[in-house]
C-alpha positions in Angstrom: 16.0 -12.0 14.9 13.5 -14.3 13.3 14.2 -17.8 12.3 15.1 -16.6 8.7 17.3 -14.1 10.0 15.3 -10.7 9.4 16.0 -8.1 12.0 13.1 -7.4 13.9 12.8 -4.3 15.2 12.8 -3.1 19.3 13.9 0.4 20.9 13.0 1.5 24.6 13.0 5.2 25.8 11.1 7.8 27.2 9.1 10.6 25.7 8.0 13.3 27.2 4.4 14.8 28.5 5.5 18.4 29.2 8.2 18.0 32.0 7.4 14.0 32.9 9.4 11.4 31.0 7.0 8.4 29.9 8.8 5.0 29.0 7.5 3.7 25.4 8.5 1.0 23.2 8.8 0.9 19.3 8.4 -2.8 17.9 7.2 -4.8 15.5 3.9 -5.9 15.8 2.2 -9.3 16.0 -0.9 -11.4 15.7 -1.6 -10.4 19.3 -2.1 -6.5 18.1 -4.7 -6.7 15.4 -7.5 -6.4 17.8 -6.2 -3.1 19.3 -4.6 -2.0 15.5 -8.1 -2.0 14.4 -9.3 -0.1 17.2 -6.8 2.9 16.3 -7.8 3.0 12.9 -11.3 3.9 13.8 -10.0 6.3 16.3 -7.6 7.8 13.8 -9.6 7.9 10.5 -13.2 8.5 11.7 -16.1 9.1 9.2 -16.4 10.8 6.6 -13.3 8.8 5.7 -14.4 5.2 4.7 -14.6 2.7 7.4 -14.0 -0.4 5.1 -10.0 1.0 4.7 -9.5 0.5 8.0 -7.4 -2.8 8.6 -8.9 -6.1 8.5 -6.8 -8.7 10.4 -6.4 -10.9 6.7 -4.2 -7.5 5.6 -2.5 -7.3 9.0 -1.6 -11.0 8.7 -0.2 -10.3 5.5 1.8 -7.0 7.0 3.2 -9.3 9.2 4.3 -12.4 7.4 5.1 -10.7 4.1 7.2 -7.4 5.7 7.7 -8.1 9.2 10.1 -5.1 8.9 7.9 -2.7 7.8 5.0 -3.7 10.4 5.7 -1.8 13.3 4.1 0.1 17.1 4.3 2.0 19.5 2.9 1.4 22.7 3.4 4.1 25.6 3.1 2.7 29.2 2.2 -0.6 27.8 -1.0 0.7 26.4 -0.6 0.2 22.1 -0.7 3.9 21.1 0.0 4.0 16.9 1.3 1.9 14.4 3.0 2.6 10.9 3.2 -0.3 7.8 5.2 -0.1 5.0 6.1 -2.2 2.0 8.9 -2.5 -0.7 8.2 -1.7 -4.2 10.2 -0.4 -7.2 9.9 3.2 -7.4 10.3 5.4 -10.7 10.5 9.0 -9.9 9.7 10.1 -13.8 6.3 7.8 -13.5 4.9 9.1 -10.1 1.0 8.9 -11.1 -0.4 6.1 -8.7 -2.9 5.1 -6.5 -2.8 3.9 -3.3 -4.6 0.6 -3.8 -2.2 0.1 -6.9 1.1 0.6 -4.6 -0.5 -1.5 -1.9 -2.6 -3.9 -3.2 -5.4 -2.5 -1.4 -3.5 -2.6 1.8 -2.7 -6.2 1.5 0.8 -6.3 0.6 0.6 -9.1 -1.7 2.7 -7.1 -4.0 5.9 -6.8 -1.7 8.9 -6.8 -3.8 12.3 -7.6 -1.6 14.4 -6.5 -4.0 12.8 -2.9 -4.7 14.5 0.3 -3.9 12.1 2.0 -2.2 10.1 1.4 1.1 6.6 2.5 0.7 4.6 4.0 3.6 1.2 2.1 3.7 -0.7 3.9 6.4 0.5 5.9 9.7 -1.7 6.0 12.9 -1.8 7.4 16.2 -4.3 7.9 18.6 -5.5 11.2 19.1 -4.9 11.4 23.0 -1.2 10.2 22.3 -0.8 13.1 19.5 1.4 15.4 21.6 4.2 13.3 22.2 5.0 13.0 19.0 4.9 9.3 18.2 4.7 9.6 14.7 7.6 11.3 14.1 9.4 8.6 16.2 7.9 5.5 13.9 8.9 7.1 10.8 12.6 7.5 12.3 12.4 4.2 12.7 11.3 3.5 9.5 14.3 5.8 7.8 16.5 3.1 10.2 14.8 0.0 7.9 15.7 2.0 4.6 19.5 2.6 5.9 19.9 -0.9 6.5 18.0 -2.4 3.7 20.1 0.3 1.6 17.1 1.6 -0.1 17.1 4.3 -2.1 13.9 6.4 -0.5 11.1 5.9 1.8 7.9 7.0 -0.3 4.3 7.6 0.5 1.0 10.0 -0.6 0.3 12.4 2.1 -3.4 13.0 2.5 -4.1 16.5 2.7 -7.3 16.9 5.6 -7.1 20.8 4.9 -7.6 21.6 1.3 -11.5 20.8 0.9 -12.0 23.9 3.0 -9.9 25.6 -0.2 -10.5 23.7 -2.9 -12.7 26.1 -4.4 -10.5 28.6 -4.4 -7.0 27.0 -5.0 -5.3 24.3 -6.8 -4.2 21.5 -4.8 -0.3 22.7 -6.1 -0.9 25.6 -4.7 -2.2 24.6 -1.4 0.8 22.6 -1.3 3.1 25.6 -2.0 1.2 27.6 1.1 1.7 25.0 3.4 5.3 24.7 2.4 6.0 28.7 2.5 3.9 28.4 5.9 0.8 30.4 5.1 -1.1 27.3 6.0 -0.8 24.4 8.1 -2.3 21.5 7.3 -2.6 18.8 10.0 -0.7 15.5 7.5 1.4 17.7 5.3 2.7 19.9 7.8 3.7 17.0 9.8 5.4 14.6 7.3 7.5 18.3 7.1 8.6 17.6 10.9 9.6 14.5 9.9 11.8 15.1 7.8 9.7 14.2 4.5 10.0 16.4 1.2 7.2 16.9 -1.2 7.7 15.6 -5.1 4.8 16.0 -6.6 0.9 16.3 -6.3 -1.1 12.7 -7.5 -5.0 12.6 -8.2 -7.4 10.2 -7.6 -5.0 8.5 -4.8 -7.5 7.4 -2.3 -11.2 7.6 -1.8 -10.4 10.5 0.5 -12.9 13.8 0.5 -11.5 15.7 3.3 -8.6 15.8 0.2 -10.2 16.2 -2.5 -8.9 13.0 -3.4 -5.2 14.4 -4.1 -2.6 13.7 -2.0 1.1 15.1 -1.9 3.8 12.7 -3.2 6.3 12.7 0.0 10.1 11.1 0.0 12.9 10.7 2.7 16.0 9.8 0.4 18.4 7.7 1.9 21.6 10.0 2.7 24.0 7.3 2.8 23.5 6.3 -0.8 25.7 8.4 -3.6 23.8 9.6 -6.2 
């Protein structure tokens, strides 16, 4: 617990690398992980993607003071492995045109609302040497745990979607959404929000200075099954 009384978040287990359990730790993270959060992003999102959206430590200070909850790691055999940030907003599911610097102010969080109903999903990360044991799937568990507790009404975010520039000249994004979804592609973000658990709403244009996605990215929630509708 913090001074204030937020719940701060801390789980040990192991994961496995084919048949060897490896201990990890999912936890909030701190000051004292901006260094190596930095250095994942430009592992994780290497050009042509822009290197000025990776994190500066200004917006991970604000991740951390303004959302503590929603700041969060993983680090497998002490070694920081991925991170995942999120924010609170007010979400209307009949108005889902948005960008990702409107949602996020730019990745800085300024905009945090503690009484929203949703919990937005900022950015996701995990190093590519770590991808197999499925570490990202375990953070956004995590983050479904923070929307149970806060009794929000969805976790929310705009799945990039790497694939589609290879098809963009021959399909709609909608429709490359509605292959990957029927399984006639796979697509290396959409196809793993799927896995965890995520279900597309929507496509959105213009979301992020993203060519590898044409710029579009697939509108992805997690409602919150303990709420009645």
């Amino acid at each position: 617990m913090t001074k204030d009384g937020a719940a701060f978040y801390h789980s040990e287990f192991f994961v496995f690398d084919q048949e060897k359990p490896i201990p990890v730790v999912i936890r909030n993270y701190t000051q004292d992980d901006f260094d190596a959060l930095i250095q994942i992003q430009s592992e994780c999102f290497p050009p042509p993607f822009p290197s000025e959206l990776w994190w500066n430590k200004e917006q991970l200070s604000n991740h951390v003071m303004l959302f503590p909850e929603g700041a969060i790691c993983i680090e497998v055999e002490g070694t920081l492995a991925g991170s995942l940030t999120g924010l609170c907003v007010n979400f209307d599911p009949t108005h889902m045109e948005h960008t990702w610097e409107e949602m996020t102010d730019h990745g800085y969080i300024t905009n945090n609302n503690p009484n929203g109903n949703t919990l937005y999903i900022v950015d996701i990360s995990v190093r590519p040497k770590f991808r197999k044991l499925g570490l990202g799937k375990l953070m956004m568990q995590a983050m479904y745990h923070v929307v149970i507790q806060k009794k929000l009404e969805r976790l929310l975010g705009g799945g990039r979607m790497p694939g589609y520039h290879k098809l963009a000249d021959t399909m709609t994004p909608e429709r490359y959404l509605n292959k990957v979804l029927k399984g006639d592609l796979k697509d290396p973000v959409i196809t793993f929000l799927l896995r965890c658990g995520r279900v597309p709403i929507g496509i959105v244009e213009n979301y992020l200075d993203d060519e590898e996605s044409c710029h579009y990215a697939a509108l992805m929630e997690w409602k919150n099954p303990f709420l009645k509708e």
